[in-house]
N, C-alpha and C positions, 0 to 999 in steps of 0.2 A: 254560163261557165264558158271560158275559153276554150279552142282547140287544145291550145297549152296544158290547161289545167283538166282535162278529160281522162278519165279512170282510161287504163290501156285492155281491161276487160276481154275485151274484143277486137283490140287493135291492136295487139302485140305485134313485135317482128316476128316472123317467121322463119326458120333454116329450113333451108329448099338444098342441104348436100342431094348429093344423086339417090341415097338411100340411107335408111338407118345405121345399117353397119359400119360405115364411114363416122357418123357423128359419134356413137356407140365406141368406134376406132378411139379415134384422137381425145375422147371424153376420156376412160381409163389409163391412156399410157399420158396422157397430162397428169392424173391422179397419182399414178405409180411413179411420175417422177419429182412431183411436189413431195411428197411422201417418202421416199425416196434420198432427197436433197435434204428435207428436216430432219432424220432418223443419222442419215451418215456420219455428222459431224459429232455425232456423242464420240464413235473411236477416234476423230480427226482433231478433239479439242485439245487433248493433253500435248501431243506432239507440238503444236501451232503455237500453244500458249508457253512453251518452255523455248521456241523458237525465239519469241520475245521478249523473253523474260517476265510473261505475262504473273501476277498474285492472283491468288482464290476468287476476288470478287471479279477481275477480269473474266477470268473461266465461266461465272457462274451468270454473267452478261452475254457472254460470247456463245453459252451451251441456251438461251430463254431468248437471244435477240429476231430468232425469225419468228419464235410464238406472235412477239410483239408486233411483226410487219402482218402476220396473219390477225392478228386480232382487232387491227385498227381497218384493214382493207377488206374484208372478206365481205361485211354487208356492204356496205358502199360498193364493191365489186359487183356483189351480186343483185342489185340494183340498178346501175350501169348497164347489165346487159340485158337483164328485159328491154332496157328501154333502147338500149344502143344496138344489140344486138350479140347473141352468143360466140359468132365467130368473129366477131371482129376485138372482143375482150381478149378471146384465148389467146389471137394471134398477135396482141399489143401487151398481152400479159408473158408470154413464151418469149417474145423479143427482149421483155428487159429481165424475165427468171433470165439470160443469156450473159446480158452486158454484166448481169452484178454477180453470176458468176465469176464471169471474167476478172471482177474486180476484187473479188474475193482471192482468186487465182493470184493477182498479180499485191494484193495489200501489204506493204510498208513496215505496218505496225498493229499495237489489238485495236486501235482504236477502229482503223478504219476496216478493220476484221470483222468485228462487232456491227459496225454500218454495214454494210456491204450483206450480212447474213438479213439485217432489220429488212432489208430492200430485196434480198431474197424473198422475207417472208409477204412484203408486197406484193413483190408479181403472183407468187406461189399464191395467196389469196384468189388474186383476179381468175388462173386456172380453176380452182378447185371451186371456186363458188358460177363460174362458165361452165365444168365441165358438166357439174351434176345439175343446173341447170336446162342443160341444151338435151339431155337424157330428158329431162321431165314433160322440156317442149316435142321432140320426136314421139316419144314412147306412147300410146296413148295406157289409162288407167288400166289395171287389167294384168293379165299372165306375162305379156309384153314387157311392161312396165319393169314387174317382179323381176323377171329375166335378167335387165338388163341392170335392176339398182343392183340387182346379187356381183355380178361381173364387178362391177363397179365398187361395190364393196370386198369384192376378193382382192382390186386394185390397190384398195389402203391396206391388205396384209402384204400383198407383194413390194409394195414399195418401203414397208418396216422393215422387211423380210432382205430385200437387197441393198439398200443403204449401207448399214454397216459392214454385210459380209466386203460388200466390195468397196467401200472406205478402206476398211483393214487390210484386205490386198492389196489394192491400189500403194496404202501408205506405207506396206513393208517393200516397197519394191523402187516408186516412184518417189515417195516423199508425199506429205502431205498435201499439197499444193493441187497434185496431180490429180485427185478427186474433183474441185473444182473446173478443169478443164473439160472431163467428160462430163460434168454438169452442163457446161457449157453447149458440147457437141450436141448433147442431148434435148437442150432447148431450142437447139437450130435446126434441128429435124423435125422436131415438135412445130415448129412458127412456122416451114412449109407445111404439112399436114394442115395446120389448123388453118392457112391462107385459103384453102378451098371451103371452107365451112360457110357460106355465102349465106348473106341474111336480107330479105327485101327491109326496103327503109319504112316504118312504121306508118300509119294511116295518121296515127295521132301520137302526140311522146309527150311526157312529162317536162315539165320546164327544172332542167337543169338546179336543185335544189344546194347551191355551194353552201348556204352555212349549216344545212343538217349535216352535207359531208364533211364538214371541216369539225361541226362539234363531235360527231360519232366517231373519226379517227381519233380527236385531240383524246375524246371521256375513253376510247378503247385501249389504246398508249396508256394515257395513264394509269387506265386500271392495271393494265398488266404488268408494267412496270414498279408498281404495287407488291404485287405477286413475285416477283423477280427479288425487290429487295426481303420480302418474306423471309426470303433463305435465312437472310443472317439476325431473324429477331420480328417477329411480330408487332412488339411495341416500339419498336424503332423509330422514331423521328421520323425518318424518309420515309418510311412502311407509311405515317400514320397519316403522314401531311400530304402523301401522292393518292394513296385511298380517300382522304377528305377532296380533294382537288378533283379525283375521278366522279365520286359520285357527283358534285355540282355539276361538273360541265355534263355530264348524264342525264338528271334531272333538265339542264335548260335544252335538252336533246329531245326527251320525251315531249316536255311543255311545246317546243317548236313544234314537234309531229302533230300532235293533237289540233295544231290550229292549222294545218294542211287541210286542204282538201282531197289531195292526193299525196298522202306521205312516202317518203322511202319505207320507212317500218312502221306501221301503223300500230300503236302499244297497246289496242282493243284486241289486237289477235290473240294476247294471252289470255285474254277472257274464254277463249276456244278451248276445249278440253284438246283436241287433237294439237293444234302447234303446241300449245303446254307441253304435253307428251315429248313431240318434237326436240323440244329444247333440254328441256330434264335432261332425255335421256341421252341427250349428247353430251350435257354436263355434267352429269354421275360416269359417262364413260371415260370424261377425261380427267376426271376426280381421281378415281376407283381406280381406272387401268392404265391409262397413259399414265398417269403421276406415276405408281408406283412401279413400271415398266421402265420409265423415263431413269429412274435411279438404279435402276435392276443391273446395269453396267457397273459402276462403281462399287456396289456389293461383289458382283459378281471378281472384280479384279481386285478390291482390297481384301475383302475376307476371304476367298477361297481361292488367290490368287492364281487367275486366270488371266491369260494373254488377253490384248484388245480384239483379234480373233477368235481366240476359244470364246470370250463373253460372246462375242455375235452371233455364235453360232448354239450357242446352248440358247442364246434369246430368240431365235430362228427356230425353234420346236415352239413357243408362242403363237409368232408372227405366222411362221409358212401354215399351222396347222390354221390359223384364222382365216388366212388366204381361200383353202380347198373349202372349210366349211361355210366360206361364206358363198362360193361358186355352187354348194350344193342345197345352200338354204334355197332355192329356189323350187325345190322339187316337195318342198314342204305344203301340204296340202291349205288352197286358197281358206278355207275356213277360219284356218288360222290367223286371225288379223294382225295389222302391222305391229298396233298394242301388244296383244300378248306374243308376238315373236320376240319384238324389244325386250318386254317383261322378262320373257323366260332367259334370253340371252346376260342377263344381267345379274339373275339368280344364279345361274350355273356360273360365271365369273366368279360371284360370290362364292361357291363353291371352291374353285378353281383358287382363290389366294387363300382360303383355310388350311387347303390340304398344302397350300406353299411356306406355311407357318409352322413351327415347331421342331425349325430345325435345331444342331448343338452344333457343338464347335467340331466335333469329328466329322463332320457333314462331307461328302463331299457334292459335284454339282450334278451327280444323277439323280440325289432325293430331291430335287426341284421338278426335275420332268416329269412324272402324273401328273401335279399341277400345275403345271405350263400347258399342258395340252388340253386339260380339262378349261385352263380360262382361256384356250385359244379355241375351244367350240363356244366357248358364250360370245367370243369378241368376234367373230365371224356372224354367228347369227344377228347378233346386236347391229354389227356394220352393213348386213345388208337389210335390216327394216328401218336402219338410220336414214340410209342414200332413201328409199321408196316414200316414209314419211317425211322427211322434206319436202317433197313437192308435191307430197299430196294434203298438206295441211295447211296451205295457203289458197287466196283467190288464183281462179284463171290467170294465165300469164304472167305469177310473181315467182316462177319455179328458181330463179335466180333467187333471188330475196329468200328466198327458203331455205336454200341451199346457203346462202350465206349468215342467214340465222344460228341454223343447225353447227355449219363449222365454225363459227364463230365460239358459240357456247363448248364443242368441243376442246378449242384450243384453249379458251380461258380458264374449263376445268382443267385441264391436263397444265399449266402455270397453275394452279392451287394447287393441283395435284403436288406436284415437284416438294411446293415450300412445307408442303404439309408433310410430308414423308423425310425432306430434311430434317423438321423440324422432331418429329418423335424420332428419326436415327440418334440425334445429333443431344439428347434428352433422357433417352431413355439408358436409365444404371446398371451399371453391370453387363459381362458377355457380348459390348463390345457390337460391331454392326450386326452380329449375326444375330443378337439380341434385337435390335435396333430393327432389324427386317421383319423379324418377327412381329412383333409389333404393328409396325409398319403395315404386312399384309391380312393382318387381322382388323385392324381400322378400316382396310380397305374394302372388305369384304363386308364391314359392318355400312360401309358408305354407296357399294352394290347392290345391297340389298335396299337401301334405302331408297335409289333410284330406282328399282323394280317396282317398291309398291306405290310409288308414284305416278309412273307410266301405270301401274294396274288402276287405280286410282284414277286419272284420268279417262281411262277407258269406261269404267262401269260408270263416271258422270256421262260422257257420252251415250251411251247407250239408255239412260234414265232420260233423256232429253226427246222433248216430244216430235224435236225436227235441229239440222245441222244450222247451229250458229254462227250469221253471216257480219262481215264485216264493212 
């Protein structure tokens, strides 16, 4: 076997920052402002697209097009930096989250609006699959570890959390534009930061694999784009023939990996009860909670007519509560495995959209907050045994790859999320969206729940297992 083609096991790069804190630094507020950038433009679309005389399906391209830059980059990203190294992703990934700010800033028209967010959701990938990888490489297993996925998963409430408050500011003051520019500032402070994340150059590196990354973005694009045209019809032509087109180049994705020696994603890890876990349960959260959160704005300003600030901020009893709970899942006693932290976090969601269901039309928007808050302590807990089991369910040094797994399956649930909750608002008789939600967050809670006993389910395989299955 070549140098080339040698497992990185024990030869990964290394971050040699000066200390933890430092990588821990620029890992969360790259998080918080990926997170951040996707979240804002839900209050920033309406304005933007009437700017251009943008139609429905524009909107509904312009509000899914970073899902899609995240869904095609994130593994591939998170692959790249094992082997290239964590800080030199962040800081080549912060450099162009910048430029396509900019160009979002400065875009023409929805076409190139719509581009401009895709290439957002590019770089945004490359961070978020660096940040919570370079946590995985620092941190060692352990209470450390715990510590710092919790931060880290408080990060993804906070950056829910201030997106749109300050989209909505921003937009009643500056215009909508003006969001984008502090996007911008924001990833030029980030690409200094992250330029000190200094990584020695590897003992041994994978040889550069272009056609798995060219088929994993082309099969991830496509799927999600998939999911995008969902909105307007399931059996739709486009729906039917981009999901036909996704799973082939997928499948010839898989097939490639299998005859690696050293694959980007090797597809025996789902045989793993733990990454299984992994994945699920980032898929069931972006099924379950991102989906039906993701439309929670539009409800929130057609039926109970709410400003594009009041929605932010009634969605901010969610988000911020996820935030704190996810900072304090940390204090939860080690016993508790990352399984049933997931688990239960996913159950109390489930919780959390019941008691969001059953509103009437006299409703106003305070019978929504118990359950806001109640699914913003499952989504807290959930987010922080998400960040911890990504990288702890892969081999030595693939904490990227983990991590780009994990957000990967996140983002593509939360695009089904989206079209699934269109699709019963948009369906269901009678009473109008408020009908429509209801619905809506009862499916969700039934799709919560589902994801719970899955991750439990994978747990108690693990545990029946006479020793940890290696790949």
């Amino acid at each position: 076997m070549s140098a080339a083609d040698r497992p990185l096991d024990a030869a990964v790069a290394t971050t040699t920052a000066a200390h933890p804190v430092r990588t821990l630094y620029v890992a969360t507020c790259g998080t918080l402002l990926v997170l951040a950038v996707f979240s804002a433009f839900v209050v920033a679309v309406g304005d933007s697209s009437r700017s251009f005389g943008a139609g429905i399906a524009s909107q509904a391209w312009a509000l899914s097009a970073m899902s899609l830059g995240l869904a095609a980059a994130l593994l591939t990203a998170g692959s790249l930096a094992d082997d290239l190294g964590y800080g030199r992703v962040l800081t080549s990934s912060t450099g162009l989250l910048g430029a396509t700010s900019i160009a979002g800033a400065l875009a023409p028209d929805m076409a190139v609006l719509i581009a401009a967010r895709v290439m957002q959701g590019v770089a945004g990938g490359g961070v978020l699959a660096a940040s919570l990888g370079s946590i995985g490489r620092v941190f060692p297993a352990g209470a450390a570890r715990t510590r710092a996925t919790a931060i880290w998963g408080a990060a993804v409430g906070a950056g829910i959390t201030a997106g749109p408050l300050a989209a909505a500011g921003l937009q009643g003051a500056l215009g909508w534009r003006s969001g984008f520019w502090v996007e911008a500032g924001a990833a030029a402070a980030l690409m200094i930061a992250a330029s000190s994340l200094r990584d020695r150059a590897p003992r041994a590196r994978r040889r550069l694999d272009a056609t798995g990354i060219a088929t994993l973005a082309a099969g991830m694009a496509l799927l999600t784009a998939a999911l995008v045209e969902a909105h307007h019809g399931w059996a739709r032509n486009a729906t039917v023939v981009l999901l036909a087109m996704a799973l082939v180049v997928l499948a010839a994705f898989t097939m490639l990996q299998l005859g690696r020696r050293c694959p980007m994603l090797d597809p025996r890890l789902f045989a793993q009860p733990r990454f299984l876990a992994s994945v699920a349960g980032a898929l069931f959260t972006g099924l379950a909670v991102i989906g039906l959160m993701s439309y929670a704005p539009t409800f929130l300003q057609g039926a109970l007519e709410l400003s594009p600030l009041g929605s932010a901020g009634v969605l901010a009893t969610w988000s911020a509560t996820s935030m704190l709970v996810a900072l304090a899942a940390r204090l939860l006693p080690e016993r508790l495995g990352t399984e049933t932290r997931l688990a239960g976090g996913l159950c109390l969601a489930a919780l959390g959209e019941v008691v969001l269901a059953g509103l009437d039309s006299g409703a106003g928007w305070t019978r929504l907050l118990p359950g806001l808050i109640v699914l913003g302590v499952g989504t807290g807990v959930a987010n922080a045994a998400l960040g911890r089991i990504a990288v702890e369910s892969v081999p030595h040094g693939r904490a990227g790859m983990g991590s780009g797994a994990n957000n990967t399956a996140r983002y593509l649930g939360g695009a089904a999320g989206v079209a699934l909750v269109v699709t019963i608002t948009s369906t269901t008789g009678g009473g109008g969206l408020v009908n429509g939600f209801d619905h809506a967050s009862l499916v969700s809670a039934g799709l919560s729940a589902l994801g719970a006993a899955i991750v439990a389910g994978c747990r108690v395989s693990r545990r029946l297992e006479p020793k940890e299955c290696t790949v």
